[in-house]
Residue frames relative to the residue before (quaternion, step in Angstrom):
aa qw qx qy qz dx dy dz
X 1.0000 0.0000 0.0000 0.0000 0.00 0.00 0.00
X 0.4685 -0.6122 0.5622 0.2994 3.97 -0.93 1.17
X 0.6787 -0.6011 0.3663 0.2097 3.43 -1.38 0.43
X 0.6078 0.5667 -0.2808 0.4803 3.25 1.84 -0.36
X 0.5622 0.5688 -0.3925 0.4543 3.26 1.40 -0.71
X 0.6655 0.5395 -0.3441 0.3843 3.33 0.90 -1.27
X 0.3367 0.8083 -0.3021 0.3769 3.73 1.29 -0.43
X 0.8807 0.3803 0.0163 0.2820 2.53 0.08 -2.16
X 0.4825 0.6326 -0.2606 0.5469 2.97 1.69 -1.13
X 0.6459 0.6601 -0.2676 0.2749 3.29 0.42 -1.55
X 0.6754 0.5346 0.0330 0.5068 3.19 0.90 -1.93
X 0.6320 0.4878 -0.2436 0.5508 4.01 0.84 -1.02
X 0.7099 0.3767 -0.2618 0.5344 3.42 0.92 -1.37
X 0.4139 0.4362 -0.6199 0.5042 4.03 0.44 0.18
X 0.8549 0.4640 -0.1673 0.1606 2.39 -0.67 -1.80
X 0.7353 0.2994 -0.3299 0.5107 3.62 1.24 -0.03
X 0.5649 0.6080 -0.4217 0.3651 3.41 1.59 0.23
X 0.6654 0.5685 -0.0613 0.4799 3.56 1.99 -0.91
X 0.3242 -0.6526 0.6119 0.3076 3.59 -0.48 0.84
X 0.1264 -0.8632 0.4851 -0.0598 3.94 0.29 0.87
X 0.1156 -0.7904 0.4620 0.3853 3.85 -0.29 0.25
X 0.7940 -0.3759 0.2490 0.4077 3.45 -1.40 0.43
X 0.1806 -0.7067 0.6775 0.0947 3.69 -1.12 1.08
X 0.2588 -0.7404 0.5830 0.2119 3.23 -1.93 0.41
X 0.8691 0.1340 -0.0709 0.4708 2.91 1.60 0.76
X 0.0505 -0.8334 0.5469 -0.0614 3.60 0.31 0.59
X 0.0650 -0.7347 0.6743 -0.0353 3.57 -0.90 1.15
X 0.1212 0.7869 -0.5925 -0.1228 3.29 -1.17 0.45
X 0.0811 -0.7869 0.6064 0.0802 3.87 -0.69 0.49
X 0.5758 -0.5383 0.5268 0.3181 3.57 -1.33 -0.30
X 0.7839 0.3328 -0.1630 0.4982 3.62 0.89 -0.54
X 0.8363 0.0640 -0.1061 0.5341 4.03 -1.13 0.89
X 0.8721 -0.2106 0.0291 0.4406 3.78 -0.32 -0.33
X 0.3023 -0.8625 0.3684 0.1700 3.43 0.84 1.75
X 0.7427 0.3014 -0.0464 0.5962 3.82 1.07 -0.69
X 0.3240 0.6374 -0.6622 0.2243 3.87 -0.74 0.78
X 0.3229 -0.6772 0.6611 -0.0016 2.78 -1.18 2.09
X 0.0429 -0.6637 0.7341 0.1368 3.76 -1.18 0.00
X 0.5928 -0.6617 0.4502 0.0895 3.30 -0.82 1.90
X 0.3157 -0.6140 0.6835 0.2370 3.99 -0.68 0.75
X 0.8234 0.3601 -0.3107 0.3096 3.31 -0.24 0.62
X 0.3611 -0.8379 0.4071 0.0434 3.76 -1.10 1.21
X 0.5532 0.5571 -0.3183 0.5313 3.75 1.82 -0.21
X 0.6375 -0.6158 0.4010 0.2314 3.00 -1.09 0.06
X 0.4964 0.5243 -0.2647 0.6393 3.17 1.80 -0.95
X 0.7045 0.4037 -0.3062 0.4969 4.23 0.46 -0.60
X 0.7095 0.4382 -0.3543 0.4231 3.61 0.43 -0.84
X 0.7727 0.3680 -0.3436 0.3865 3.91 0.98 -0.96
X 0.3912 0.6216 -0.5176 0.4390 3.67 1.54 -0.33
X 0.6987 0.5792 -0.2869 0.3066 3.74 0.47 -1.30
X 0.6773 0.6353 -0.0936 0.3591 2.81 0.94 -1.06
X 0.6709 0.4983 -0.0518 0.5467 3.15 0.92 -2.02
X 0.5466 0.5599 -0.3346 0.5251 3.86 1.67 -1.22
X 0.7183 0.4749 -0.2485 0.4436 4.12 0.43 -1.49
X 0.5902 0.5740 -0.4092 0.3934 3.81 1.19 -1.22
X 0.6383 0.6009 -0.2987 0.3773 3.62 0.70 -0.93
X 0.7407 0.5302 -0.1152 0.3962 3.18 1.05 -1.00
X 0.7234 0.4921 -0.1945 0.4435 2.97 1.57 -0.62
X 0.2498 -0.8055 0.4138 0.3429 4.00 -1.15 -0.45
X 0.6267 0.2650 -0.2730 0.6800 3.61 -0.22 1.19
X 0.3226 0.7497 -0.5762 0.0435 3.87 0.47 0.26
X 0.2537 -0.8080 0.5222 -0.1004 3.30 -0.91 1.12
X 0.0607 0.8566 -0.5096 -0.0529 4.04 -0.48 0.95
X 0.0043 -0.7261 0.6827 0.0821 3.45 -1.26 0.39
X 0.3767 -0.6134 0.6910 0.0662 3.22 -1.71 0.27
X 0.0064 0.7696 -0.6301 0.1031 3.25 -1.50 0.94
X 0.0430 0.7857 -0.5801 -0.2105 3.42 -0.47 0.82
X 0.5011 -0.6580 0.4173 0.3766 3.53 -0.85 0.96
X 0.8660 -0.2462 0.2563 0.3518 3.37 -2.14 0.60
X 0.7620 0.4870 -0.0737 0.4204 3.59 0.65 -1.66
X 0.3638 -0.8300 0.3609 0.2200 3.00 1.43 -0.42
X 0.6968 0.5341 -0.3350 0.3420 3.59 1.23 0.14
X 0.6977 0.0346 -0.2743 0.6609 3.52 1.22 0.71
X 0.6060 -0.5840 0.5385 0.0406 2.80 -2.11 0.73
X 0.1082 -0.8535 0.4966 0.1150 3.84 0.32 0.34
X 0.0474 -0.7919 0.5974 0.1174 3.80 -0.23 0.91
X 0.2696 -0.6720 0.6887 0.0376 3.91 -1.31 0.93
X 0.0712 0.6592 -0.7478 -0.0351 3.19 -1.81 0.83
X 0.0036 -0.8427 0.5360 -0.0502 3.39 -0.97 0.95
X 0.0940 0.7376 -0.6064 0.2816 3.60 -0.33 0.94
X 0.3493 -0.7049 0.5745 0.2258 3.53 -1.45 -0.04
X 0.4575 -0.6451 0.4779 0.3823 3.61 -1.19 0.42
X 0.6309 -0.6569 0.2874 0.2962 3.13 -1.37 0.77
X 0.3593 0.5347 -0.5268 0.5545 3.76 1.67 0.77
X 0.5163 -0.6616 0.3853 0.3839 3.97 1.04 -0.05
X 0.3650 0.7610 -0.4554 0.2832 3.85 1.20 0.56
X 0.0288 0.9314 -0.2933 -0.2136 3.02 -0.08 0.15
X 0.4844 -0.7099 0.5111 0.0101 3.87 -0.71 1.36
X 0.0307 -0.7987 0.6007 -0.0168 3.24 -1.74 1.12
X 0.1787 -0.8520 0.4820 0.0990 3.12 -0.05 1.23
X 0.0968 0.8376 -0.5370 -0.0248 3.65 -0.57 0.35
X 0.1831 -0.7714 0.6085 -0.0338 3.87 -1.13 0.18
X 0.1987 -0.7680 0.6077 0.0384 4.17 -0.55 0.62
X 0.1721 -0.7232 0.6669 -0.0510 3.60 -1.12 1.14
X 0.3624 -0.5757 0.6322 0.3709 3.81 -1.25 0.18
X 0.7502 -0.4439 0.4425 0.2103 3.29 -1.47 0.67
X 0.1462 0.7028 -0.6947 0.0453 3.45 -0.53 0.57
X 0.3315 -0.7277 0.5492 0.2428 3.46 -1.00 0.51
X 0.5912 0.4941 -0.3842 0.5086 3.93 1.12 -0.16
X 0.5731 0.5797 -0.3443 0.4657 3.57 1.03 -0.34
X 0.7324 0.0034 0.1607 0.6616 3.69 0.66 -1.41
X 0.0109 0.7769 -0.6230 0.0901 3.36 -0.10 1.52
X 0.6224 0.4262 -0.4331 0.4934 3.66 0.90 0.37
X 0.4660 0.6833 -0.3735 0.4201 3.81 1.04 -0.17
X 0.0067 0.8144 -0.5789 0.0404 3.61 -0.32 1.66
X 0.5129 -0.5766 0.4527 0.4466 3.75 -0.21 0.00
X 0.7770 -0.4159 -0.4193 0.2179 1.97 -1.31 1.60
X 0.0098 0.8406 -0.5114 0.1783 3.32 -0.60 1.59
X 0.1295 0.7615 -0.6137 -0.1635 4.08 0.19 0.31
X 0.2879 -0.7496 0.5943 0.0452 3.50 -1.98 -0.07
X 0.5496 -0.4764 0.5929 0.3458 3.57 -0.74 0.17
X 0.1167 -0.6345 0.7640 0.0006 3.86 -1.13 0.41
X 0.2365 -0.5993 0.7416 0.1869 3.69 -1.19 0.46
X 0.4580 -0.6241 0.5541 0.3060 3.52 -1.36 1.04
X 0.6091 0.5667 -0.3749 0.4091 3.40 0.32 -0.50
X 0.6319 0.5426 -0.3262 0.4471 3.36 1.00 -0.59
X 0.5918 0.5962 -0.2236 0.4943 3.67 1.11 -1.34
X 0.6846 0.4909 -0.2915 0.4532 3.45 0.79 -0.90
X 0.5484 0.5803 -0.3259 0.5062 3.44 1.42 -1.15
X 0.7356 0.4610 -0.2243 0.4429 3.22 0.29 -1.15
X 0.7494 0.3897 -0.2494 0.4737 3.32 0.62 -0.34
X 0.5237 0.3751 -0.3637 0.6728 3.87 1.17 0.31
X 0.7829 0.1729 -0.4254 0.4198 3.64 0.38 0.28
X 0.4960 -0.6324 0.4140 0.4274 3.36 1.00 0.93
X 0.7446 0.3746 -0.2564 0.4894 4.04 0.39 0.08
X 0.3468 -0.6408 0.6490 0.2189 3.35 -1.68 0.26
X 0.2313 0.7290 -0.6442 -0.0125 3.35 -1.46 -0.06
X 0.4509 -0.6472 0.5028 0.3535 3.79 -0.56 1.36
């Protein structure tokens, strides 16, 4: 079996083992980040539920932030690997709020502490 198939499998079998929230997109390739979901969703409350939902699922789950060049949204990233050892980026984009991420200059990315995503996500809000 080619390595993409194994992918795919990979990725199908999550996704039907995991109450998962809804993607708008799910790429998979053979080379640098075999698996990158892009998150149906555009709030902040939806993108860190998603997230914080996939982090669980995953092993080594890892977040960063980025606010883009322009400065008018904020791109959050989870990355980790499934526990067959694939490994998978989930990601999602927010408008800018400056009370949310008052340390967040253009074009600026960061570390995130899971624990923090989860936080944020049980209080249905964010706040740097």
């Amino acid at each position: 079996m080619n390595r993409l198939m194994v992918f795919l499998d990979a990725i199908r079998d999550h996704l039907d083992s995991h109450a998962l929230p809804p993607a708008c997109s799910v790429e998979v390739t053979t080379w640098a980040a075999p698996v990158t979901v892009a998150l149906d969703a555009d709030t902040m409350p939806g993108v860190v539920a998603g997230l914080a939902t996939w982090a669980v699922t995953l092993d080594g789950a890892r977040v960063s932030l980025w606010r883009t060049p322009d400065g008018a949204r904020v791109q959050l990233e989870l990355s980790g690997r499934t526990p067959c050892g694939i490994p998978v980026r989930v990601y999602g984009g927010v408008p800018f709020d400056p009370s949310t991420f008052p340390d967040l200059p253009p074009p600026t990315d960061q570390e995130l502490p899971v624990w923090l995503l989860r936080e944020w996500a049980r209080a249905g809000e964010a706040a740097a």
